[in-house]
C-alpha positions as CSV (number, residue, x, y, z in Angstrom):
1,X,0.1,-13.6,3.5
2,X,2.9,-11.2,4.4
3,X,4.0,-10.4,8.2
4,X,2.4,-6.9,8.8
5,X,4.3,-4.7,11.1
6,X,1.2,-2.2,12.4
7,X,2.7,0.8,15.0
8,X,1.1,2.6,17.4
9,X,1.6,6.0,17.4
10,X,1.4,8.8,20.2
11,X,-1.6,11.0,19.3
12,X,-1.3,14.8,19.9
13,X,-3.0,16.5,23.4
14,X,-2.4,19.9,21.5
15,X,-3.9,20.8,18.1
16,X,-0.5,20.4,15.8
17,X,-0.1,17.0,13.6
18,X,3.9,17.7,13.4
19,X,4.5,14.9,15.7
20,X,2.6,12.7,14.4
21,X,3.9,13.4,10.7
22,X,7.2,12.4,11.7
23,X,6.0,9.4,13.7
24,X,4.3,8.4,10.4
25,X,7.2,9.4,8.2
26,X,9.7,7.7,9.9
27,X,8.3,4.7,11.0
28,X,6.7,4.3,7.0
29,X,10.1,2.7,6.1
30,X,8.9,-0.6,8.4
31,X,5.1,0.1,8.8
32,X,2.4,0.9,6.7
33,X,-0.6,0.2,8.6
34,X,-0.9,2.3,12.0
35,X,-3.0,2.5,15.4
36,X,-3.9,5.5,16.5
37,X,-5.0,5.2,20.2
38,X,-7.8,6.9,21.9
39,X,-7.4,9.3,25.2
40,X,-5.5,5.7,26.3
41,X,-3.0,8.1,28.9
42,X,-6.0,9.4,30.4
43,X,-5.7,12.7,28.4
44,X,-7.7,14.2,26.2
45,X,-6.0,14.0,22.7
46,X,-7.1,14.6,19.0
47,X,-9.7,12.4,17.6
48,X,-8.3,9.0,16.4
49,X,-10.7,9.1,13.5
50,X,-8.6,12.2,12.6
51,X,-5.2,11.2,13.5
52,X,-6.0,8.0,11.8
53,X,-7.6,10.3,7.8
54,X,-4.2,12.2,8.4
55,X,-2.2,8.6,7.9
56,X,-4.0,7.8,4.8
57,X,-3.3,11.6,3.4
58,X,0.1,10.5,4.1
59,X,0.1,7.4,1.9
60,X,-0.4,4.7,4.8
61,X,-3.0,2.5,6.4
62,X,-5.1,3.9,9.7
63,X,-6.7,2.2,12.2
64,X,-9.0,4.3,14.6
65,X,-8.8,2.7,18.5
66,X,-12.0,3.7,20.1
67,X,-13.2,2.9,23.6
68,X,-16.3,2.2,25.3
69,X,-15.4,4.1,28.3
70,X,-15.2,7.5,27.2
71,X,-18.5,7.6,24.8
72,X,-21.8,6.9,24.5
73,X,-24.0,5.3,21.8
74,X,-24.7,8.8,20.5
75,X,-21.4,9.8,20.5
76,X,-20.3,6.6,19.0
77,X,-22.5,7.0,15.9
78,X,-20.8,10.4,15.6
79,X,-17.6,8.8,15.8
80,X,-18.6,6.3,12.9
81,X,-20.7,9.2,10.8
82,X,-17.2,11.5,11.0
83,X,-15.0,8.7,10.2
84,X,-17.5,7.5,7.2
85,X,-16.7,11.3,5.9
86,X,-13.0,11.5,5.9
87,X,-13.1,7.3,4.3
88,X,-11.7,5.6,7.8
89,X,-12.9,2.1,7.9
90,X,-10.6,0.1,9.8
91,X,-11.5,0.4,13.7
92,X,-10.2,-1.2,16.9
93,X,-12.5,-1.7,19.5
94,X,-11.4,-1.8,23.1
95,X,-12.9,-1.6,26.8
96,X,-10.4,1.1,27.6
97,X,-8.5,1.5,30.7
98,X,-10.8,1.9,34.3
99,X,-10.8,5.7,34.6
100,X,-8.9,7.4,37.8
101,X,-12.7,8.4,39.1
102,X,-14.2,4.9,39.1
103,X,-16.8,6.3,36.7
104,X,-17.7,5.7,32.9
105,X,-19.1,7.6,30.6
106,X,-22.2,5.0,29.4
107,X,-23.1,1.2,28.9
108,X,-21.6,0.7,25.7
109,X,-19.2,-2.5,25.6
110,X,-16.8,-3.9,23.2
111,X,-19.3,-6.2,21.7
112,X,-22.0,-3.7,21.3
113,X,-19.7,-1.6,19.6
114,X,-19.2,-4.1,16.8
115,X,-22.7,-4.9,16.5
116,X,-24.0,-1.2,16.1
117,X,-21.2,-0.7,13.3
118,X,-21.9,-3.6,11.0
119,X,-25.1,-1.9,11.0
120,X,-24.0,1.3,10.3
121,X,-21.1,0.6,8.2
122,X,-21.0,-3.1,6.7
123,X,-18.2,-2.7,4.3
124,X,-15.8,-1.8,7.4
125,X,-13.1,-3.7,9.5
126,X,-13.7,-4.4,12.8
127,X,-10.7,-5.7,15.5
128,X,-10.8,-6.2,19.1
129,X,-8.4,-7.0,21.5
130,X,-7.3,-10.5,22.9
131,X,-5.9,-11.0,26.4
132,X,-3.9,-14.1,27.1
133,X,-6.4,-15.8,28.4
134,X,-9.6,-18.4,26.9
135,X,-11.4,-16.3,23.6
136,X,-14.9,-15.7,23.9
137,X,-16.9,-16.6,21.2
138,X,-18.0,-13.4,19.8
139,X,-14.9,-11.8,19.3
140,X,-14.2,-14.7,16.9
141,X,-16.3,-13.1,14.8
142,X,-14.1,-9.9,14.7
143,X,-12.2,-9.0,11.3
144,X,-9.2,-9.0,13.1
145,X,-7.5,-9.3,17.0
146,X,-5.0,-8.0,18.6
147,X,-3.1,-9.9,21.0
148,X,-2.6,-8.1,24.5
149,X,1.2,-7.0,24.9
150,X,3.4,-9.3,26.1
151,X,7.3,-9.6,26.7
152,X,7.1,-13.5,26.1
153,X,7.2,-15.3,23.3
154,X,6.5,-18.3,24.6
155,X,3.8,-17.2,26.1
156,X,2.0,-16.0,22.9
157,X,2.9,-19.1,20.9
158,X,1.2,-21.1,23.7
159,X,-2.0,-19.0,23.5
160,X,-1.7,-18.8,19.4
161,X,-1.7,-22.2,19.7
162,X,-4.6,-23.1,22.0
163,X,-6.9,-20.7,19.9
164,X,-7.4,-20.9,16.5
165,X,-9.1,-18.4,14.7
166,X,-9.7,-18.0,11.2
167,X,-9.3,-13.8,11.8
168,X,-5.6,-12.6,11.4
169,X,-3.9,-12.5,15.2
170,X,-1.5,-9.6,16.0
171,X,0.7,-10.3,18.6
172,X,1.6,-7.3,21.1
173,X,4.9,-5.8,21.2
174,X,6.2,-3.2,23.5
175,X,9.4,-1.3,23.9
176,X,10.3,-1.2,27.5
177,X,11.9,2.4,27.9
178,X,13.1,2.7,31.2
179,X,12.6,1.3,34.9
180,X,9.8,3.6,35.7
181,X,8.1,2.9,32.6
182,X,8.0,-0.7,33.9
183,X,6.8,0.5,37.3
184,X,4.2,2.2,35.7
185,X,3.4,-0.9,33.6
186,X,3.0,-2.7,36.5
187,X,0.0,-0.4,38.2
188,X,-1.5,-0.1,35.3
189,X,-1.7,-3.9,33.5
190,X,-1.6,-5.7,36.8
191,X,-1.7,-8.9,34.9
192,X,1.7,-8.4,32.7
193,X,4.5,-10.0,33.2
194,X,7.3,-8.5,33.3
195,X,10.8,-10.2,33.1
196,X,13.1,-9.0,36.0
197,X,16.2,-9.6,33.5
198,X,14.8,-7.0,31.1
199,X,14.1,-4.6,33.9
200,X,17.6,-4.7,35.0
201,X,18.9,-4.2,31.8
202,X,16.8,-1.4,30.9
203,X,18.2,0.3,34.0
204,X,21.5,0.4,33.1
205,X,21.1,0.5,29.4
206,X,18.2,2.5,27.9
207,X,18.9,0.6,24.6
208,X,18.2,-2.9,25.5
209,X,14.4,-2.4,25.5
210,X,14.7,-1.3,21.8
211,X,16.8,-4.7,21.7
212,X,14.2,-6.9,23.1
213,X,11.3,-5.4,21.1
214,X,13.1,-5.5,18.0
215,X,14.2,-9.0,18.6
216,X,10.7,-9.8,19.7
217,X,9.4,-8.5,16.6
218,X,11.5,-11.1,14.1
219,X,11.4,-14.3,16.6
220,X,7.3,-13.7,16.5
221,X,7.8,-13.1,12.5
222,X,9.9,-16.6,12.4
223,X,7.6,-18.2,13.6
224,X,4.9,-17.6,11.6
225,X,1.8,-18.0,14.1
226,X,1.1,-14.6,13.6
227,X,-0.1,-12.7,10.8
228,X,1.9,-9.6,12.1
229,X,2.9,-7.8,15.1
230,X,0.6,-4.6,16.7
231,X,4.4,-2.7,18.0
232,X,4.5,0.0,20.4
233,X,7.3,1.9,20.4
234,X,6.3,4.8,22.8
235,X,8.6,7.8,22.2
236,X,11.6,5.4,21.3
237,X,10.2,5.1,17.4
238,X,13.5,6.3,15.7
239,X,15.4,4.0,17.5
240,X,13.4,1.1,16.5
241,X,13.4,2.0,13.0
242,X,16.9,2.3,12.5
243,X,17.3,-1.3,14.3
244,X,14.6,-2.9,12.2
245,X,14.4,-1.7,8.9
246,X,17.6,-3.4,8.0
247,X,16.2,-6.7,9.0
248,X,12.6,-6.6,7.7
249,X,14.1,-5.0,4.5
């Protein structure tokens, strides 16, 4: 099976897909499948089951993120009655971020999420999300994982290693794009590790955390415990395009 290379891309908060079209278009030379997040700043943004019909209509792959935390089960069955419509059937399933106001929107969890959509749609793919920590049985039964973000290889390898799973694994990869970006890391994913070397690096050269993702990418690719990489370049896509494409060719 070939190494997939699946990007996240930054969905809209205004109604215009230009953005998004060049993320797509640019990032196509190394990527065909894509992530589209959902409201993951804290922002309302366009629908991922929209952002992720406008990839295919583009020629590409989508994969819808939704969360539990911002939705109900009512509104989840709209989510998976709209995407049914415009022919979305790959979906990642996550918890989502604690919201600022300590409050969520309903009961719904990762796990019930998967359940009510084999139901509803059997002929999808469902993924959730891996941290690097012990698997729980159930989400061995997802079509796919995605391994949480991590700026160590090792560290993935180890976990890779101490879980088999029959599912394809896709390991996390972030472009660190400045100091306060790793600051702001830090609040937010209290259990990521980040190296100090990078961070000093990053400080005086905005470049090297295109370097260290790019270089992440192709050591995790090498070493072929993973069936692909989930990359995130933030805003720093046509830099990271331009560094791999030449390597992945």
């Amino acid at each position: 099976m070939a190494f997939e290379l699946i990007c996240e891309i930054e969905p809209p908060t205004k109604p215009d897909m230009k953005h998004v079209r060049h993320q797509i278009g640019t990032m196509s030379k190394v990527a065909h499948t894509f992530l589209i997040p959902d409201n993951h700043i804290g922002r309302a943004t366009v629908s991922s089951v929209a952002v992720a019909h406008e990839v295919e209509a583009m020629g590409g792959r989508g994969i819808a993120c939704l969360n539990s935390r911002d939705r109900n089960l009512l509104g989840f069955r709209r989510d998976l009655l709209t995407a049914a419509a415009y022919g979305v059937d790959q979906f990642l399933f996550v918890y989502g971020d604690k919201p600022a106001s300590g409050n969520r929107t309903s009961d719904l969890t990762v796990r019930s999420m998967i359940e009510e959509a084999r139901e509803f749609s059997p002929g999808s793919r469902l993924g959730a999300a891996a941290g690097l920590r012990p698997l729980p049985a159930w989400k061995r039964a997802a079509d796919f994982l995605f391994l949480q973000v991590s700026f160590s290889v090792e560290a993935q390898l180890r976990w890779r290693e101490a879980h088999p799973v029959d599912a394809p694994v896709y390991a996390g990869v972030m472009v660190l794009a400045s100091a306060g970006h790793a600051r702001s890391l830090a609040t937010t994913i209290p259990d990521i590790a980040l190296p100090d070397a990078l961070v000093e690096q990053v400080t005086g050269d905005r470049q090297a955390g295109v370097e260290a993702a790019c270089e992440q990418v192709l050591a995790l690719r090498d070493s072929g415990a993973f069936d692909g990489v989930h990359l995130i370049p933030v805003s720093r896509y046509r830099d990271v395009e331009r560094l791999l494409a030449p390597a992945l060719g």
